[in-house]
N, C-alpha and C positions, 0 to 999 in steps of 0.2 A: 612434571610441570603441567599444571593446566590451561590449555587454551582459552585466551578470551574470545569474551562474544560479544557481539557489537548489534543496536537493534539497529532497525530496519531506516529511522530516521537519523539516526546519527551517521551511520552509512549513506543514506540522501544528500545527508550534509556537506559530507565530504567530497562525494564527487562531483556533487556540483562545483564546490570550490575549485576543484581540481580541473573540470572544463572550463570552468571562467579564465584560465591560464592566468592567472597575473599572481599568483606563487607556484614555485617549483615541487615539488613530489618532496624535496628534503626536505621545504620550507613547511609542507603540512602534513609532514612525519614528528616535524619537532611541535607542530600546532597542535596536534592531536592524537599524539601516540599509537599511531598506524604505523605500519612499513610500505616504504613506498610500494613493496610488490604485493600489497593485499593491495592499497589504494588503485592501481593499475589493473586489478582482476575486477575491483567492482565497477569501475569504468568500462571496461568491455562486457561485462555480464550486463549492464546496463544499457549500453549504447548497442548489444545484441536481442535485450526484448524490447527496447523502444519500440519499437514497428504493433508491437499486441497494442498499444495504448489505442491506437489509430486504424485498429478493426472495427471496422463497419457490418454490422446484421450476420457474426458470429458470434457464439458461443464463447465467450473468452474464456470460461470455467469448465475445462475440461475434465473434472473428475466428477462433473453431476452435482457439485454446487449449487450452480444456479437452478436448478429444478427443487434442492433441497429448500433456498432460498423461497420457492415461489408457493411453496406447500407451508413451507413456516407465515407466508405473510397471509396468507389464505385464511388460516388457523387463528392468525392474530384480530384480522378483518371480521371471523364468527366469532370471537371471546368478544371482540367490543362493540357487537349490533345491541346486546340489551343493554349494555350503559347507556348508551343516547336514548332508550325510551326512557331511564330513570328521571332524565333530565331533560326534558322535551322545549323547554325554552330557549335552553341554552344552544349555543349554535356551535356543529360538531367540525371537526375538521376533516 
């Protein structure tokens, strides 16, 4: 039997629903064809990395990410410096 997979916002979905308390764990297992005990695990895995959202002047991208990020936007910024001379009236953003 294969496991399903659930993306990342239909999972949002849910526990938010689930923390607004105003249905029970059985009421949005029959909503949304979860088990209440996955529903209950992405509630804590979530209400366990809430605290990253609300880092301040760290690195939130721990695997080198955000450096790969900054070299890609780098990259993007010299592909598009001779477009705006092609167009010199036009106003760039």
């Amino acid at each position: 039997m294969l496991r399903k997979t659930f993306e990342s916002a239909f999972k949002a979905r849910v526990v938010l629903e689930a923390l607004k308390g105003e249905e029970t764990l059985a009421e949005l297992n029959s909503q949304y064809g979860v088990h209440d005990n996955m529903i209950t695990r992405w509630k804590q895995e979530l209400l366990a990395r809430l605290p990253e959202l609300f880092e301040k002047g760290k690195n939130r991208q721990s695997d080198g990410q955000g450096a790969k990020n900054d070299d890609l936007l780098k990259i993007i910024g010299e592909r598009s410096y001779p477009v705006r001379h092609l167009f010199p009236g036009r106003k760039h953003a």
